[in-house]
C-alpha positions as CSV (number, residue, x, y, z in Angstrom):
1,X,58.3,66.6,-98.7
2,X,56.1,65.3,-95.9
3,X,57.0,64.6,-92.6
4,X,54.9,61.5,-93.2
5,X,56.2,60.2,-96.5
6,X,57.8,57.1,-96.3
7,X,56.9,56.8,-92.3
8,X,55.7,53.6,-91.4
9,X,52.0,53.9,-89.3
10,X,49.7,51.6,-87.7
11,X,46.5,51.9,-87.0
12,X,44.5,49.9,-84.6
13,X,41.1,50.0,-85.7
14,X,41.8,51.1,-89.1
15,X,39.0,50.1,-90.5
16,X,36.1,52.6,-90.5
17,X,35.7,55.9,-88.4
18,X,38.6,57.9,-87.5
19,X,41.1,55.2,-87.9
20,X,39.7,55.0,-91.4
21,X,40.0,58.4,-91.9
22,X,43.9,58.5,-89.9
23,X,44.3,55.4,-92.9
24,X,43.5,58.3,-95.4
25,X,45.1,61.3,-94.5
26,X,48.5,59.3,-93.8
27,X,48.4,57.7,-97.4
28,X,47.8,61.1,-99.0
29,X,50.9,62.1,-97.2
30,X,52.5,59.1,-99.3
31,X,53.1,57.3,-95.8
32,X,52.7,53.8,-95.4
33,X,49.9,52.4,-93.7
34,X,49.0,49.2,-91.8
35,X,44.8,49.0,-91.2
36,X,44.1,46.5,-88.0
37,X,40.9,45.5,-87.2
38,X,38.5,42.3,-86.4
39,X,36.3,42.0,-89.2
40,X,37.9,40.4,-92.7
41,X,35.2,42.6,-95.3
42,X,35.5,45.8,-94.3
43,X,39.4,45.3,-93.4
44,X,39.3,44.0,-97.5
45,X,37.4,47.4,-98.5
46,X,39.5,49.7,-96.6
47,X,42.8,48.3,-97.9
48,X,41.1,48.0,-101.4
49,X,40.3,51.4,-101.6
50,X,43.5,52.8,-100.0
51,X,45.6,50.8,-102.6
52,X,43.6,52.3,-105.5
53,X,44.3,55.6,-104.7
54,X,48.2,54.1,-104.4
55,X,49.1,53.9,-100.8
56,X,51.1,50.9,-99.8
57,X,49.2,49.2,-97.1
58,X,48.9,46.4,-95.3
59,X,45.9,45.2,-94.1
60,X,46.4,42.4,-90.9
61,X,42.8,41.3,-88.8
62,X,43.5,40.9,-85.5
63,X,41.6,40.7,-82.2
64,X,43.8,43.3,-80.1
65,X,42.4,41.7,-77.0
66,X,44.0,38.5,-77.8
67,X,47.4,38.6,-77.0
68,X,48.6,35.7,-79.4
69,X,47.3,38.1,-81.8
70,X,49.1,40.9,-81.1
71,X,52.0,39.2,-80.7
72,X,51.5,37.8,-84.5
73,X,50.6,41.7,-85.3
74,X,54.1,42.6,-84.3
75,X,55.9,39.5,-86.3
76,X,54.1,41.1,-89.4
77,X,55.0,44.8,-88.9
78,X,58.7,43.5,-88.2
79,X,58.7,41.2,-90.8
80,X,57.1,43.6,-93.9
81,X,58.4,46.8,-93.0
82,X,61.4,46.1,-89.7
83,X,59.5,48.6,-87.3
84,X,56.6,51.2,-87.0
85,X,56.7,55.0,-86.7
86,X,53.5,55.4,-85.3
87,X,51.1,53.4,-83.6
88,X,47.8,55.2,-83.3
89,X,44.7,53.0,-81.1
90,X,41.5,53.8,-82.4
91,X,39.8,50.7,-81.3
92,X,37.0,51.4,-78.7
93,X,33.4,50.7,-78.0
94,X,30.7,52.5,-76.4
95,X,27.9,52.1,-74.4
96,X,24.6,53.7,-72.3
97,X,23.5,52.3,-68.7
98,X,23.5,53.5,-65.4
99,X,26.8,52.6,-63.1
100,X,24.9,50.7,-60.9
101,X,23.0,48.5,-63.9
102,X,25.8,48.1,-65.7
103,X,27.3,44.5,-64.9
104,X,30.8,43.9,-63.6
105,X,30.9,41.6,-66.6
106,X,30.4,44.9,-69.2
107,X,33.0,47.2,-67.0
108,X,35.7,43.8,-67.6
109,X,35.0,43.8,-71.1
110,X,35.1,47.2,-72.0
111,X,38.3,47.4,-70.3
112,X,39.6,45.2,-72.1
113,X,38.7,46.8,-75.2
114,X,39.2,50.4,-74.6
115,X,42.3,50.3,-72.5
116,X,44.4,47.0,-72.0
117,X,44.4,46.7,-75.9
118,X,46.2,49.5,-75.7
119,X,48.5,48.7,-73.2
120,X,49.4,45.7,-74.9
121,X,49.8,47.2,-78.0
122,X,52.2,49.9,-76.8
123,X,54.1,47.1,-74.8
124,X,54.2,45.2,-78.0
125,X,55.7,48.0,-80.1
126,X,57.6,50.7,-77.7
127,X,61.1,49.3,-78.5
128,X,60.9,49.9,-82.3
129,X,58.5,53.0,-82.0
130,X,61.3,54.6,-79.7
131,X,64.5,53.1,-81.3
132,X,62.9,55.4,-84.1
133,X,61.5,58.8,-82.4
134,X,57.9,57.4,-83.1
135,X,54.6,58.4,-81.8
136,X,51.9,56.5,-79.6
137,X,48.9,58.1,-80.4
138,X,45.6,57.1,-77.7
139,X,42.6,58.0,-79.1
140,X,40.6,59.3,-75.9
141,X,37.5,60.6,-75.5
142,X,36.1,63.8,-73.3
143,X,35.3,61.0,-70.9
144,X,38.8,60.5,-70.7
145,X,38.6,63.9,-68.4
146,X,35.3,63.7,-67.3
147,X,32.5,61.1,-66.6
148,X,28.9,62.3,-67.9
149,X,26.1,59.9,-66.6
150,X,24.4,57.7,-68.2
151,X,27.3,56.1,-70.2
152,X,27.4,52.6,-68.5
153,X,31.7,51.5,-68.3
154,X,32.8,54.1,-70.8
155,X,33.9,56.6,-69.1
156,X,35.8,54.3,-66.3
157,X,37.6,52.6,-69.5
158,X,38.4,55.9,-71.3
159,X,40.0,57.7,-68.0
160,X,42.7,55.0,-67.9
161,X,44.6,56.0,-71.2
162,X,44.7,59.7,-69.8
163,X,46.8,58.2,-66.7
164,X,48.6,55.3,-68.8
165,X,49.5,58.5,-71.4
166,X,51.0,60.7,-68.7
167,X,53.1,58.1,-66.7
168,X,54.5,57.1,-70.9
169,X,55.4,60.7,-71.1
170,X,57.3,60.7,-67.8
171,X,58.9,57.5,-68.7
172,X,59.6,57.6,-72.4
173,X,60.0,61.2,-74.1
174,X,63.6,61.2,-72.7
175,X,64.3,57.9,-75.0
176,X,62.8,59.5,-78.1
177,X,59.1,57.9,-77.7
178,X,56.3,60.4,-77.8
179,X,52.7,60.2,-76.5
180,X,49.7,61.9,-77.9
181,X,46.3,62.2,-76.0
182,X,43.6,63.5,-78.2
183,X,39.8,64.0,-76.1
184,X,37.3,64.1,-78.9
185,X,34.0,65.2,-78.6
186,X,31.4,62.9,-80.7
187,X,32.9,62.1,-83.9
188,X,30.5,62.5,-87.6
189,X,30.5,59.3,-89.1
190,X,27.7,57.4,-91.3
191,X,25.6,54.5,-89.7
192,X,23.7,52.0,-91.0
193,X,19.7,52.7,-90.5
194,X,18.7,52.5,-87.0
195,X,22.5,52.1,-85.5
196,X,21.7,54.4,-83.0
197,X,18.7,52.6,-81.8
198,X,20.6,50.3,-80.2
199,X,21.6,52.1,-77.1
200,X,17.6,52.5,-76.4
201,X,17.3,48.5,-76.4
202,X,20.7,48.6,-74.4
203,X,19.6,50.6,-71.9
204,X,15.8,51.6,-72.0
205,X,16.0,53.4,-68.5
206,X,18.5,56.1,-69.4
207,X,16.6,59.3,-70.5
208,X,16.4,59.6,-74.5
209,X,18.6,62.0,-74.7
210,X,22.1,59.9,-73.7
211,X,21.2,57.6,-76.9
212,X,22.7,60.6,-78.6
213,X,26.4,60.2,-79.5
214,X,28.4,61.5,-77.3
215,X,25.5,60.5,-74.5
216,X,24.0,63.7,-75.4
217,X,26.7,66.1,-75.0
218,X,26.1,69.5,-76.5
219,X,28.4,70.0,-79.3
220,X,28.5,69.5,-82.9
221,X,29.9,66.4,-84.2
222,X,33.9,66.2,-85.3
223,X,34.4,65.8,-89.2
224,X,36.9,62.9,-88.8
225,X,39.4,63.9,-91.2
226,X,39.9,67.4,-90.3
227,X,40.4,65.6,-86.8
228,X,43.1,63.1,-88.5
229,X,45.2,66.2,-89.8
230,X,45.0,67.6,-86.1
231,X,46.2,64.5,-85.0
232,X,49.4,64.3,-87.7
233,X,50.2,67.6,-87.0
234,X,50.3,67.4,-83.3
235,X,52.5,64.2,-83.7
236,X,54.8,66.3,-85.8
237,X,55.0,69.4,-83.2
238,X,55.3,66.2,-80.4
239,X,52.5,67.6,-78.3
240,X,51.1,66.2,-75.1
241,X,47.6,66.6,-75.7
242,X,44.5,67.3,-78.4
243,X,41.3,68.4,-77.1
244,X,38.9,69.0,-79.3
245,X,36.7,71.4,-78.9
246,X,39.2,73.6,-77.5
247,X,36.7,75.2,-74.5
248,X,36.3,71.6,-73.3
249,X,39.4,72.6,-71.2
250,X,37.4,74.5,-69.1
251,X,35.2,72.3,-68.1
252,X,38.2,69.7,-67.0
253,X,39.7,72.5,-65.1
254,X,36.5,73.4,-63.7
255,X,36.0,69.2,-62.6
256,X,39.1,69.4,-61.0
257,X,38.6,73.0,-59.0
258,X,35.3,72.5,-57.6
259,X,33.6,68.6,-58.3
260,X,30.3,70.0,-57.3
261,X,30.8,73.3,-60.0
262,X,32.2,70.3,-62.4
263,X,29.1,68.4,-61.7
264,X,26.7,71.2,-62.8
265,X,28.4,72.5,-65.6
266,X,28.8,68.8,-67.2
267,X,24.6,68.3,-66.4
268,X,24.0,71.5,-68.6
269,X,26.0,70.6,-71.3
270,X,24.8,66.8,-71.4
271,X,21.8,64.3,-70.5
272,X,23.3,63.7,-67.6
């Protein structure tokens, strides 16, 4: 039998991307899933196609920023199933623009986005996830370790969950909560036609290149549901990190040797 089977799992921006593809690999592991995100419709065709295949899901909009909503997130999670056994945050957004462009206005609200949502989340469920031996899982990015240019308030709203997952681990493991970092590189996913234009109207000054996902950065993009069964299995073995690709650990340790050696390394292997 499956670790997962049975096991209870939320996930915060379950909708499309790797939360999406979290959503599947949990259900084929007969776990039962909860799919949070904004949007109504493709919320409706996640669940929809989840529960066709026979997962039990439950699909809840919410606005993870609003914290009457999360609070209502938690009333339904108690209320339908008594507790979670995971809680994975997915939700994010990106951007392009220079640091000095980019308005205090878009650091605020990518902030709130990519990091408090997750704090109130996890504040929201810890008692339950630890009462149980759950997981916290914070989807990162490499600009959770390292700050490429050229990437507007992203990287200064991914660094905070590598700090906020350290100082859980410190605080929690010993009452039974775990907490996963994973770093991805760019993650493979299908866009609608010209998606990706829209970092070029965003940010017309950047060079070309950091309209790329990842902001350029030279490797190839992650399949999302190989990445999902990395993430489950990494839960299960209650590890501290996931850094995908592997030899991106160099270049953090490198960052955090020698800035300047950091510096030229991560110019080489982005735009920026």
């Amino acid at each position: 039998m499956s670790y997962w089977s049975g096991k209870r799992a939320l996930i915060i921006g379950g909708s499309a991307g790797l939360g999406r593809a979290l959503a599947d690999v949990l259900a084929q592991h007969s776990a039962r899933v909860a799919i949070v995100a904004r949007h109504q419709r493709p919320l409706d065709d996640a669940a929809q196609e989840l529960k066709s295949r026979g997962a039990e899901v439950l699909s809840l909009p919410a606005d993870v920023t609003n914290v009457d909503d999360i609070k209502r997130l938690g009333d339904a999670v108690q209320s339908e199933w008594g507790g979670a056994d995971l809680l994975c945050h997915c939700a994010g957004r990106s951007m392009r623009g220079t640091a000095l462009a980019t308005s205090a206005a878009d650091f605020r609200e990518l902030w709130e986005t990519n990091f408090l949502s997750a704090v109130r989340c996890i504040q929201q469920f810890a008692e339950p996830l630890s009462a149980n031996r759950g997981h916290i899982v914070l989807v990162g990015s490499l600009a959770s370790k390292v700050a490429a240019g050229y990437l507007g308030a992203y990287p200064a709203s991914k660094f905070p969950l590598a700090a906020l997952a350290q100082q859980l681990r410190l605080e929690t493991e010993q009452s039974g909560l775990h907490t996963l970092l994973v770093c991805p590189g760019p993650i493979a996913r299908e866009e609608p036609p010209g998606y990706g234009a829209r970092y070029a109207t965003q940010a017309p000054e950047v060079p070309a290149a950091a309209h790329q996902p990842g902001g350029g950065a030279k490797v190839r993009a992650i399949n999302p549901h190989w990445l999902a069964g990395k993430i489950l299995r990494a839960c299960e073995n209650r590890r501290a990190e996931l850094v995908v690709p592997k030899r991106a650990r160099l270049l953090f340790a490198a960052s955090q040797l020698s800035p300047r050696f950091g510096d030229w390394l991560l110019r080489r292997m982005t735009s920026g």
